[in-house]
C-alpha positions in Angstrom: 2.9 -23.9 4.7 6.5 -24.6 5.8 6.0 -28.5 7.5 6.4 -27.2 11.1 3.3 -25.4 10.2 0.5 -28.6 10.6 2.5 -30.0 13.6 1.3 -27.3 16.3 -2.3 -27.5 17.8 -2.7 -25.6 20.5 -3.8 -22.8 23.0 -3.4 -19.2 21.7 -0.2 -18.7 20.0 2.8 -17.8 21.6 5.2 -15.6 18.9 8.6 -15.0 18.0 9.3 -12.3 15.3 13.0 -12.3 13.7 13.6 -8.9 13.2 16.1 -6.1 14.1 15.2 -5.3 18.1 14.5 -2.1 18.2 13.4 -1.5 14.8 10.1 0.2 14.5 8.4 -2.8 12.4 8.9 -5.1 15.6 7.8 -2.4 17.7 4.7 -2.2 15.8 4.0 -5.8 15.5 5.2 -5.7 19.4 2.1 -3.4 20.2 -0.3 -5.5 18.0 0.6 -8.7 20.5 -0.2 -6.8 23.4 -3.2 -5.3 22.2 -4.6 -8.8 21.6 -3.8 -9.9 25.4 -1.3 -12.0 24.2 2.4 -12.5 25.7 5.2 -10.0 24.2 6.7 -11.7 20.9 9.9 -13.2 21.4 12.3 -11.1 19.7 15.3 -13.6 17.8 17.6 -10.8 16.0 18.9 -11.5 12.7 22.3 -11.0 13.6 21.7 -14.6 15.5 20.1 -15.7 12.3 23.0 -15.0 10.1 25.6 -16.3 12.8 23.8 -19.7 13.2 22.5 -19.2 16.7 19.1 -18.2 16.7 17.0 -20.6 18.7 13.0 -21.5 18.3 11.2 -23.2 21.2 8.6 -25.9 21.0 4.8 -24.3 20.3 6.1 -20.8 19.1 4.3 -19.1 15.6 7.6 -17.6 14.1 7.1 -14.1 12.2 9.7 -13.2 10.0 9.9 -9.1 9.4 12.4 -7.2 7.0 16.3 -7.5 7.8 16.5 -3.8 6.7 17.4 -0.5 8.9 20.5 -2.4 10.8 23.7 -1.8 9.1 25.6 -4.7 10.8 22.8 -7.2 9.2 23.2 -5.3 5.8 27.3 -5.7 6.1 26.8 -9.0 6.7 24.3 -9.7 3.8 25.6 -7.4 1.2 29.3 -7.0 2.0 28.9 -3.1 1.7 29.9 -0.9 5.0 28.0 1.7 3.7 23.9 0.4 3.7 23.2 3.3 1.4 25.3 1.7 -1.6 22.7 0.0 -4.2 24.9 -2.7 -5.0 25.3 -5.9 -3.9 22.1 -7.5 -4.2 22.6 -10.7 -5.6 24.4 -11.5 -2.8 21.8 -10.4 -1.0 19.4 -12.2 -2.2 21.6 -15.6 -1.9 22.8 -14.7 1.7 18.7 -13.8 2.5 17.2 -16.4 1.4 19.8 -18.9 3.0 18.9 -17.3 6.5 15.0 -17.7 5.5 15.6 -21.3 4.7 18.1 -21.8 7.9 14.7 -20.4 10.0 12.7 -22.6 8.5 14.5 -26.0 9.3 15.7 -24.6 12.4 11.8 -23.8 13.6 10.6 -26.6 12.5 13.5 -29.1 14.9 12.2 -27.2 17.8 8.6 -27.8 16.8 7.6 -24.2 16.0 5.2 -22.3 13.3 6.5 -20.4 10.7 3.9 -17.9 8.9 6.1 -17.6 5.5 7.2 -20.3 3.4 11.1 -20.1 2.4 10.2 -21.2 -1.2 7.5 -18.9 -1.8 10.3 -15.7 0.0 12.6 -17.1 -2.6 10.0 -16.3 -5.3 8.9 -12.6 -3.8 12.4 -11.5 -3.7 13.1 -12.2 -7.2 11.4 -9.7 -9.7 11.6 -11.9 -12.7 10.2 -15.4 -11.0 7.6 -13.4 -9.1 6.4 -11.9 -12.5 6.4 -15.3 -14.1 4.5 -16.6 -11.4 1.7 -13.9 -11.4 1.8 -14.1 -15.0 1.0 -17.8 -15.3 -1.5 -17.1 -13.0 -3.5 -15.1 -15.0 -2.9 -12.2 -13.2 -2.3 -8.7 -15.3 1.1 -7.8 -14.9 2.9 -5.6 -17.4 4.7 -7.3 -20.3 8.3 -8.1 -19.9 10.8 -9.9 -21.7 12.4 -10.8 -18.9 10.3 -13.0 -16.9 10.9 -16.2 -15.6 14.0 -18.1 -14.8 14.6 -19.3 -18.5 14.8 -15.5 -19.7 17.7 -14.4 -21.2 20.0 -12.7 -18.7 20.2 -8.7 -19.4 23.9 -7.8 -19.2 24.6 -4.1 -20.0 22.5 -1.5 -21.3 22.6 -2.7 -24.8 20.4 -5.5 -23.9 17.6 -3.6 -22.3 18.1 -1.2 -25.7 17.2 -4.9 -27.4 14.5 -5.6 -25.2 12.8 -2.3 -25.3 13.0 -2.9 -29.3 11.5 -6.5 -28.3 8.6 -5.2 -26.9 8.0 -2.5 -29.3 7.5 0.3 -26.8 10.2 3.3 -25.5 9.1 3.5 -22.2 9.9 0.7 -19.6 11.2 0.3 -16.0 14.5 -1.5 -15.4 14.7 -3.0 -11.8 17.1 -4.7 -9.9 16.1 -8.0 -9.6 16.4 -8.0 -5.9 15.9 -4.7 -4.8 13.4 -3.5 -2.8 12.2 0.2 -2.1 12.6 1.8 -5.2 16.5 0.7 -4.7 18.3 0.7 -8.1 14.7 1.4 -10.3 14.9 4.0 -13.3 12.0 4.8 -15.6 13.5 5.2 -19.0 12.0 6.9 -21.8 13.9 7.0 -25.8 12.6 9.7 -28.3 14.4 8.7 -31.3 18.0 8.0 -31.8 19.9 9.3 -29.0 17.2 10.8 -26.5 17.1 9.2 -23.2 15.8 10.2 -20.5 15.8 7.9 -17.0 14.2 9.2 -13.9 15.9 7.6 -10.8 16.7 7.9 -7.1 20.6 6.5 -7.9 23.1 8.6 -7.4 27.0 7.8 -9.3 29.9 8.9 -7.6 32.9 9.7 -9.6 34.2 6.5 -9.1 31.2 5.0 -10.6 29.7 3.6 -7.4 26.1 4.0 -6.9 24.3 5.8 -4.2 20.8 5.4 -3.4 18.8 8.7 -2.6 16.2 10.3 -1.5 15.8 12.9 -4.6 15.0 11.7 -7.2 16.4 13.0 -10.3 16.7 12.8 -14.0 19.5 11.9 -16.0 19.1 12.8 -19.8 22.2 11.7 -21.6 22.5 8.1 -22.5 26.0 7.6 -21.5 24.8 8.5 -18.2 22.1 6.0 -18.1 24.1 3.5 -19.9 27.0 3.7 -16.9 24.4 3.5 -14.1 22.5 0.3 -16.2 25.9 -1.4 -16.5 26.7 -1.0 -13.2 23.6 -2.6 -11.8 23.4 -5.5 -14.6 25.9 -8.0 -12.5 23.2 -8.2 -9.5 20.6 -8.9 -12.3 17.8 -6.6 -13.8 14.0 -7.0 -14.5 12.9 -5.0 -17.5 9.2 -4.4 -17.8 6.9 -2.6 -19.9 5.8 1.5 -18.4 2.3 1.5 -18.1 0.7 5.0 -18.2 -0.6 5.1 -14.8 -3.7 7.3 -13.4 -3.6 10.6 -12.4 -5.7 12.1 -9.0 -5.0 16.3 -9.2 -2.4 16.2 -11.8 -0.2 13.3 -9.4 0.4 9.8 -11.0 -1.6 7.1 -8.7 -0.9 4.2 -7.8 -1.5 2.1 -4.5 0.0 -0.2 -2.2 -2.9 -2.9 -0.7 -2.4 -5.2 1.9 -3.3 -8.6 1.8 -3.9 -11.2 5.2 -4.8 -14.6 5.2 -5.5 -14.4 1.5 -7.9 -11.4 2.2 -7.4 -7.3 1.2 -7.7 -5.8 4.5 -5.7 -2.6 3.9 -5.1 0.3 1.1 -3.0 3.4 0.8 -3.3 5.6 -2.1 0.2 7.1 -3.2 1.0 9.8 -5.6 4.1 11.8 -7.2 4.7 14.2 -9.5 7.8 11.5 -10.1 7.4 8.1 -11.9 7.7 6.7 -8.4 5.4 6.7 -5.6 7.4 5.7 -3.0 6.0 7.6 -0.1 9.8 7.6 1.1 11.1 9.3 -2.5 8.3 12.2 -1.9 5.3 10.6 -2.4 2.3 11.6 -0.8 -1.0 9.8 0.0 -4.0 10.1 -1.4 -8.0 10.1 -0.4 -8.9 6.5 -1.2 -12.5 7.9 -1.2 -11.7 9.8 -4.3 -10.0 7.0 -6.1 -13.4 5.0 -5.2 -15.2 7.2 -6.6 -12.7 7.8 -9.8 -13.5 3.9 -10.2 -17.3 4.1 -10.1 -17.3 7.6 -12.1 -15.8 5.4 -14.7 -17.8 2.2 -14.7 -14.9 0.6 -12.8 -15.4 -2.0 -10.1 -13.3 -1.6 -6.9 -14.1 -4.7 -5.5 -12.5 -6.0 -8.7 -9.4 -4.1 -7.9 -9.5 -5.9 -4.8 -9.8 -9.0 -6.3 -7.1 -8.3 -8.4 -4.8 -8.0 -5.1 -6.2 -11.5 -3.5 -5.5 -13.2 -7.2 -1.9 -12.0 -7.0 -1.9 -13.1 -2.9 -2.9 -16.4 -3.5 -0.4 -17.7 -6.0 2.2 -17.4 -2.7 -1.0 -19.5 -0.3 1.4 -20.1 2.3 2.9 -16.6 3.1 0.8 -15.0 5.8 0.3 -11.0 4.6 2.0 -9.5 1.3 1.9 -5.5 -0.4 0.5 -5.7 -3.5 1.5 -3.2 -5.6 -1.8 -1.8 -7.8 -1.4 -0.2 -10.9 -4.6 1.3 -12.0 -4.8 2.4 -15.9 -5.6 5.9 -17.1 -9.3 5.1 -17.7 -9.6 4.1 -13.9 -11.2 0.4 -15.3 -8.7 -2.2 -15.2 -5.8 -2.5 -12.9 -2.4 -4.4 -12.9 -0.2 -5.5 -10.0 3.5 -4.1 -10.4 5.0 -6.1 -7.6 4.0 -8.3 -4.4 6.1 -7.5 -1.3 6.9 -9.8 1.4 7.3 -6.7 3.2 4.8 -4.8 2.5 2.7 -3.8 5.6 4.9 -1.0 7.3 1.6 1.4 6.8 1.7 3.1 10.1 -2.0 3.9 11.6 -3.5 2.9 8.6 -6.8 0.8 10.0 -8.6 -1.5 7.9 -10.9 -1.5 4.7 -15.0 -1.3 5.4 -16.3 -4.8 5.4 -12.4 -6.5 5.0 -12.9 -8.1 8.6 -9.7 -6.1 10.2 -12.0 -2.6 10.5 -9.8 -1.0 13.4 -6.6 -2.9 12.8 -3.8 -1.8 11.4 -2.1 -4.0 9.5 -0.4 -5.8 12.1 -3.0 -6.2 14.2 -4.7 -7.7 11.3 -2.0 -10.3 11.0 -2.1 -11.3 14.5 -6.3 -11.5 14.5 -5.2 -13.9 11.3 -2.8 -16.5 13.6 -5.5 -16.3 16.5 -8.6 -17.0 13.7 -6.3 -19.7 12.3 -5.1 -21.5 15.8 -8.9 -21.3 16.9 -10.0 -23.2 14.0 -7.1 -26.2 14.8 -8.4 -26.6 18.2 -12.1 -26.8 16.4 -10.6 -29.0 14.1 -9.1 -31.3 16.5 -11.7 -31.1 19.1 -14.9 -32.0 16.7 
């Protein structure tokens, strides 16, 4: 936890959320406040973050949500006028985590909690380091020769055609090292000398800039995949191995859980005819019963899936709730985590897991639950 975050014992909590006002994440997190009885969150946009004049007050828990849907914030971050280009994410990332960091000492001057630690944002918004991380943790992860921050850099398309040779296999995923959303992902497949195939949501204009979509689309020449990897390679790219994933009525599976406090409270099944399940690229969701019951059919433990989620959760202890990103194998047995997302919990109406403690919430009602469970045991703390 951020220092700020052992200074503050006290009555219930009293939160700010930087966010976009308006958005429907703050809305959200708005409605899970009041449902608690607890004071509307103090809304500090991050247009003040990113101008230097966002203020914190003495005694306020500090929530910080996604910077996304506002095309002012994303001008200022990415230096595109356009928030549906895919480039400029490296600057992104470097402008991002500068405003997470300016948050962080600015909350903790004023004598306010912040949920989310800036180093461990730092981390979650880099593919490579997060891999590493979950990795060395002993968490399954696919294989990539790109992981860590002492990996070679991949600079064109020639060097994920080296790394795919590297780790013997002609299937991977190459991801923008800072991209969220399915932004700037392809899922490339080679079939012999000069047969590639990339499914993607990028779109190239003539003038070779790049579009992000919500079709997604194959491209099966390698000069086309070739210009769209070279053109992403200068924001930095995460290569990993493509792991056959399970299949529920023909659909590839995967799911997205949510983890608060260290603890799986919330799960979504998602499926697509596509390599990707984003539920925004034409994914659908699927009856978690029946994946359940895949998992016992097959002498699978879910609670072990579950586990698998908390494992990845705790190597970041001090961020409040990620999105874990499951991967279950074709056998339904063992399971791998494709990515943790700061983000992660815009799951509208989704309530809790049986016996995960938020049964009712959604997931930001969970969160909130989380700061009030965690401020009630300070004053027991301080009191005993």
């Amino acid at each position: 936890m951020s220092p700020s975050a052992s200074s503050a014992v006290g009555p219930a909590p009293r939160f700010a959320v930087v966010g976009v006002p308006g958005n429907r994440r703050v809305a959200f997190f708005q409605d899970a406040v009041r449902a608690a009885g607890l004071p509307a969150a103090r809304v500090v946009p991050w247009l003040d973050v990113l101008r230097g004049e966002a203020v914190f007050r003495p005694g306020e828990t500090v929530r910080m949500d996604s910077p996304g849907e506002d095309a002012e914030v994303e001008r200022l971050l990415r230096a595109v006028d356009d928030p549906t280009r895919v480039e400029g994410t490296a600057l992104w990332y470097a402008r991002f985590t500068g405003a997470v960091r300016a948050v962080a000492r600015a909350a903790d001057a004023a004598g306010a909690v912040l949920l989310d630690d800036p180093d461990e944002a730092a981390v979650l918004f880099d593919k490579r380091l997060c891999h590493a991380v979950l990795d060395g943790a002993g968490v399954p992860v696919p294989a990539s020769p790109t992981s860590g921050a002492a990996a070679p850099v991949v600079r064109d398309w020639a060097d994920v055609r080296e790394r795919m040779a590297a780790l013997g296999t002609p299937r991977v995923f190459v991801k923008l090292a800072h991209g969220s959303s399915a932004s700037g992902v392809l899922a490339v497949e080679t079939a012999g000398p000069g047969r590639i195939r990339a499914t993607t949501s990028v779109e190239r204009d003539a003038s070779g800039r790049l579009f992000n979509s919500l079709r997604v689309r194959r491209c099966t020449t390698e000069r086309e995949v070739a210009a769209i990897v070279d053109a992403l390679a200068p924001d930095g790219l995460h290569v990993e191995r493509w792991l056959p994933k399970a299949t529920r009525r023909g659909r590839a599976t995967d799911l997205r859980v949510v983890v608060v406090a260290g603890r799986a409270t919330h799960a979504v099944v998602r499926t697509s005819r596509s390599p990707m399940t984003n539920l925004h690229l034409g994914g659908e969701r699927g009856s978690l019963d029946e994946v359940r019951a895949a998992v016992a059919a097959a002498g699978g433990s879910w609670a072990d899936a579950l586990a698998v989620c908390e494992r990845a959760a705790a190597c970041f202890p001090d961020t409040l709730c990620v999105g874990v990103d499951l991967l279950p194998s074709t056998d339904w047995r063992r399971f791998a985590v494709g990515e943790v997302n700061a983000f992660g919990d815009l799951l509208p109406r989704l309530t809790g897991l049986p016996g995960s403690g938020a049964e009712g919430l959604d997931t930001y009602a969970a969160q909130v639950a989380a700061v009030q469970n965690r401020a009630r045991n300070h004053r027991a703390t301080a009191t005993a």
